[in-house]
ZAMARGU-4260 file (C-alpha; in steps of 0.2 Angstrom, whole numbers, plus 5000, padded with zeros to 4 digits):
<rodrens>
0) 6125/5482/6038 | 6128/5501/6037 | 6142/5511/6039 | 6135/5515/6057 | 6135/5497/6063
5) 6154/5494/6055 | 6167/5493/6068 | 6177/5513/6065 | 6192/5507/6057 | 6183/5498/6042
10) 6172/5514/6039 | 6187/5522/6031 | 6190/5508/6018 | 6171/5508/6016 | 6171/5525/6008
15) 6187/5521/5997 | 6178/5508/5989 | 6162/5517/5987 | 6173/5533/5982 | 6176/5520/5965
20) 6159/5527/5958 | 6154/5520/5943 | 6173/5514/5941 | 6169/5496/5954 | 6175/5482/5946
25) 6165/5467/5939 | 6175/5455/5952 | 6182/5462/5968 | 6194/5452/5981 | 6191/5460/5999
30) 6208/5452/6009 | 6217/5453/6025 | 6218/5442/6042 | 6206/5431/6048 | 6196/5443/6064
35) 6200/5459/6055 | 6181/5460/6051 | 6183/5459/6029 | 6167/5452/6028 | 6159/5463/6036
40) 6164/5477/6026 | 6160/5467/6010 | 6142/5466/6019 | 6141/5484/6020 | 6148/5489/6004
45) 6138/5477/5993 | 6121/5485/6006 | 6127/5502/5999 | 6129/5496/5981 | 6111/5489/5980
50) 6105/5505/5991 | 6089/5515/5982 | 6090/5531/5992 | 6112/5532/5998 | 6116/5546/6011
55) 6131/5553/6015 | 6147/5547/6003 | 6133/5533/5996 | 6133/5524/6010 | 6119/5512/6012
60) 6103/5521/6020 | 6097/5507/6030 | 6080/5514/6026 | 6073/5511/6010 | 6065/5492/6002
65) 6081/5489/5994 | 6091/5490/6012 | 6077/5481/6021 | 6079/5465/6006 | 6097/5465/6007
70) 6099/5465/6029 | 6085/5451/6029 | 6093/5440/6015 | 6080/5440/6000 | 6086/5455/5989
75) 6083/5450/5972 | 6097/5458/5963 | 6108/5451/5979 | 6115/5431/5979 | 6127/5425/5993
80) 6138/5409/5990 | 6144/5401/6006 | 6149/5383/6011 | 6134/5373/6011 | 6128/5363/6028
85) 6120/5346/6029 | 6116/5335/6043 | 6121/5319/6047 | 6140/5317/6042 | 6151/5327/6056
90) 6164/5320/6064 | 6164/5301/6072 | 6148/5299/6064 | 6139/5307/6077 | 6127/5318/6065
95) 6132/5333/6067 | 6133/5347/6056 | 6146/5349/6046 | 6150/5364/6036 | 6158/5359/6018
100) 6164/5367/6003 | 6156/5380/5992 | 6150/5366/5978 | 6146/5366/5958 | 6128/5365/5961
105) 6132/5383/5970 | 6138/5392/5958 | 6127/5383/5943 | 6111/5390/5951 | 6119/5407/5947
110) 6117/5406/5930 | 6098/5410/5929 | 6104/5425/5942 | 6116/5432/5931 | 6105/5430/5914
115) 6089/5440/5918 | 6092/5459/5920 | 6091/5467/5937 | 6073/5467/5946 | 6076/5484/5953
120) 6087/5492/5939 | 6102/5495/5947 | 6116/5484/5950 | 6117/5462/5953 | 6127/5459/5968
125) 6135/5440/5972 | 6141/5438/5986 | 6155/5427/5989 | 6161/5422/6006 | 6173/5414/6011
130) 6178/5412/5993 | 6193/5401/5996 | 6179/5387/6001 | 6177/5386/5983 | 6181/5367/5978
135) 6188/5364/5962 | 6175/5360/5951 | 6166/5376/5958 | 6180/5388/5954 | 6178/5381/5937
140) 6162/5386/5935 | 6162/5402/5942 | 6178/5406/5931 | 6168/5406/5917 | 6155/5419/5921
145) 6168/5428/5930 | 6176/5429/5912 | 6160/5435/5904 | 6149/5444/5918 | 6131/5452/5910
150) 6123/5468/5914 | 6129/5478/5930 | 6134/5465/5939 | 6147/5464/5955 | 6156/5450/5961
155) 6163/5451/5979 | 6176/5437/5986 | 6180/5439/6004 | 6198/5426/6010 | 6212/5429/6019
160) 6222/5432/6006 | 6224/5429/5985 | 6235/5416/5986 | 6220/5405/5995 | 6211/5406/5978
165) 6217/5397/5962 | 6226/5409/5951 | 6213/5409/5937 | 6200/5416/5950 | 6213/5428/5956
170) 6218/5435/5941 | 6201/5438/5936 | 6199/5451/5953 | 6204/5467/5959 | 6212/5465/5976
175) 6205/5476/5990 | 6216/5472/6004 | 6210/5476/6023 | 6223/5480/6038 | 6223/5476/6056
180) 6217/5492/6067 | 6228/5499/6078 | 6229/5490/6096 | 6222/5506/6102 | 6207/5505/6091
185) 6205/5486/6092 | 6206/5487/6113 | 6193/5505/6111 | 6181/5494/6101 | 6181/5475/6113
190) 6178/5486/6129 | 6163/5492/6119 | 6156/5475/6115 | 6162/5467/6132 | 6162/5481/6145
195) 6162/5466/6159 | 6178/5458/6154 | 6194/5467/6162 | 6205/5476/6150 | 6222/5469/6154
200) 6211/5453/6147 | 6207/5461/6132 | 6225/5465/6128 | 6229/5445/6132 | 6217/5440/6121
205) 6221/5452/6106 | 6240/5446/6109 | 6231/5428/6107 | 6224/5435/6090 | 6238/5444/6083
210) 6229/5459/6083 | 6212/5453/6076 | 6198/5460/6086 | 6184/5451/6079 | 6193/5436/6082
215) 6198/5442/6099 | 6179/5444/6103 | 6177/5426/6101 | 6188/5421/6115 | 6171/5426/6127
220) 6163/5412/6120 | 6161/5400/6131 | 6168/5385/6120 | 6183/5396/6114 | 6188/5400/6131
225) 6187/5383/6137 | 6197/5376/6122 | 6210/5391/6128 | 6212/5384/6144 | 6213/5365/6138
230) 6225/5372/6126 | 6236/5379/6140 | 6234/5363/6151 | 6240/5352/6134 | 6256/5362/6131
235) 6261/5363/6148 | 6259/5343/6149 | 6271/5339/6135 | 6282/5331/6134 | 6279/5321/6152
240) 6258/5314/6147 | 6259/5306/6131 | 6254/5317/6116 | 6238/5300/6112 | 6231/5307/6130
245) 6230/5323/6127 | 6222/5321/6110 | 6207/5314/6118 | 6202/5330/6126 | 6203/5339/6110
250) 6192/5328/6098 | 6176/5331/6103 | 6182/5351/6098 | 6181/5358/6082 | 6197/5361/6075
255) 6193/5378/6070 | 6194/5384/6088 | 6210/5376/6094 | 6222/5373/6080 | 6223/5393/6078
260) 6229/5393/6095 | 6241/5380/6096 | 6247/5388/6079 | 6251/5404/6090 | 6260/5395/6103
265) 6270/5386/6091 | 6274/5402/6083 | 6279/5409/6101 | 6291/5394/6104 | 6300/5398/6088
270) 6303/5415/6093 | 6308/5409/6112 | 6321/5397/6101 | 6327/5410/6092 | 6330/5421/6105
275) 6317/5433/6105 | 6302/5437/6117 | 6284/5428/6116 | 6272/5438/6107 | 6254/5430/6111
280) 6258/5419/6124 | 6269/5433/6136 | 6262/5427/6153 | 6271/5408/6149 | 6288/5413/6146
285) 6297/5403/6157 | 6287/5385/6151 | 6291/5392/6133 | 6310/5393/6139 | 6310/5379/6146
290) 6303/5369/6130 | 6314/5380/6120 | 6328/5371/6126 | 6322/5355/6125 | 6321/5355/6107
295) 6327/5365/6090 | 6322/5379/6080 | 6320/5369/6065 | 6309/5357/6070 | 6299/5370/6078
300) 6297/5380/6061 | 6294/5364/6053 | 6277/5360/6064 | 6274/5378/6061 | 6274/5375/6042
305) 6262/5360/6043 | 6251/5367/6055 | 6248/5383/6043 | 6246/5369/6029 | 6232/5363/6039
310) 6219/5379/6039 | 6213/5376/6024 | 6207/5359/6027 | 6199/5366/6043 | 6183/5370/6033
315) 6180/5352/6027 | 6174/5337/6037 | 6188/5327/6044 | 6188/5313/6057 | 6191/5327/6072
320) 6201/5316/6083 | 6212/5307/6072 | 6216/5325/6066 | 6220/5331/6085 | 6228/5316/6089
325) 6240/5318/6071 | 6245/5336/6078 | 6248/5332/6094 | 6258/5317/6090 | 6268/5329/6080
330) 6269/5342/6092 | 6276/5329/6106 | 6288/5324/6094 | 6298/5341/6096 | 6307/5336/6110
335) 6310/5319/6105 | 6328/5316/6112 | 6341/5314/6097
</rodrens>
């Protein structure tokens, strides 16, 4: 990806970590909130890293061999770790794909990578994203070449944050971290990519995303939206239909797309509870008073907790509706009466 292509409030990080020079780290951490577009920027910076003729501030020419190998994945300096996907266990059983941690065998393969020299001279580029897929065994093994790189070679780790990644990774990096646009910026930049979509929408849905707009974009896609609107349905149903009925809508949904927005309703009750206004849920304010008073802050801040220990199983198979059907059980059980 090149600096033209990057949403505009990443070009401005791009050419702080390009201003580095010679100075890059061997293992860099980009960080910051899931939607906030970190990966793309690693895509652009390592594109400009492994660029044979850079323009302007060494950005990434999109022209040359070297940018042509990168965009269309086969780079020889370039390697990507990502979470591996197979067939035939998702879910129920139901052979679907399932994506899974970044494994050993992963990281092993680099091995051969990292010991020749560069085909093109320059820099060896490995791209890992998200690193916090990492399973143990993995991070193990990547520790050690971390600890020892050869040549010119650049690690990039794209997670939410550090503390995803065990501390032995973490240690071993330079953090990068990547902020949220402005809501100006993030509204400029989701009428450019969905002009048909009425603005006063766009803000909702960046309210949704606390201020993500990548993430915000998703909510046009058709299975996102409609877990939006199930979501709304299922939280306006408890505590009068049984948590179990609900649940049966949400198995057959990826995880991935609703627990993220039962997280930030959860977070919205907490602050109703506490006496302050919803922040990404404004347009249900009387339901969330209404369920404010029928439970207590504490129990609402504890669901919050488990739901945020939650995310990072999200990545890994799991049996999708005993998972829905645990959450909501535990959701419905905020306004157990004492």
């Amino acid at each position: 990806m090149s600096a033209a292509d990057l949403p505009h409030w990443l070009v401005e990080p791009l050419d702080r970590l390009l201003a580095m020079g010679d100075a890059i780290p061997h293992a860099l951490l980009i960080e910051g909130p899931r939607g906030v577009g970190k990966g793309l920027l690693a895509e652009a910076f390592a594109a400009a890293l492994l660029c044979e003729q850079p323009g302007v501030r060494r950005r990434a020419c999109g022209a040359c061999p070297a940018c042509g190998w990168f965009s269309a994945g086969n780079h020889p300096d370039a390697r990507r770790l990502a979470p591996a996907v197979e067939d035939g266990d998702g879910p129920e059983g139901r052979g679907e794909r399932s994506r899974h941690e970044i494994k050993i065998d992963q990281v092993r393969a680099l091995a051969d990578f990292i010991g020749m020299g560069a085909h093109r001279a320059g820099r060896k580029l490995v791209l890992v994203d998200p690193a916090h897929s990492l399973n143990t065994a993995a991070a193990n093994a990547l520790l050690k070449t971390l600890e020892e790189p050869e040549g010119r070679t650049v690690f990039l780790l794209v997670a939410p944050t550090g503390a995803r990644l065990p501390p032995t990774i973490r240690s071993r990096c330079v953090a990068f971290a990547v902020a949220p646009p402005s809501r100006s910026q993030a509204l400029d930049w989701l009428r450019g990519r969905l002009p048909e979509v009425d603005p006063a929408e766009l803000g909702r849905w960046l309210d949704l995303t606390n201020g993500a707009p990548l993430a915000a974009q998703t909510l046009a896609e058709p299975a996102v939206a409609a877990a939006h609107r199930l979501l709304l349905q299922a939280v306006a149903a408890v505590p009068e239909t049984a948590a179990l009925k609900l649940a049966e809508g949400f198995g057959p949904v990826p995880a991935a797309i609703w627990l993220p927005q039962l997280q930030g309703w959860v977070s919205d009750l907490a602050r109703v509870c506490a006496g302050a206004m919803a922040q990404r849920y404004p347009t249900q304010a009387e339901r969330l008073g209404r369920l404010a008073g029928m439970t207590r802050l504490d129990r609402v801040c504890g669901l919050a907790t488990w739901l945020d220990r939650q995310v990072p199983v999200l990545e890994h198979p799991l049996n999708a509706r005993l998972f829905a059907e645990d959450a909501w059980i535990r959701y419905e059980a905020l306004f157990a009466r004492d």
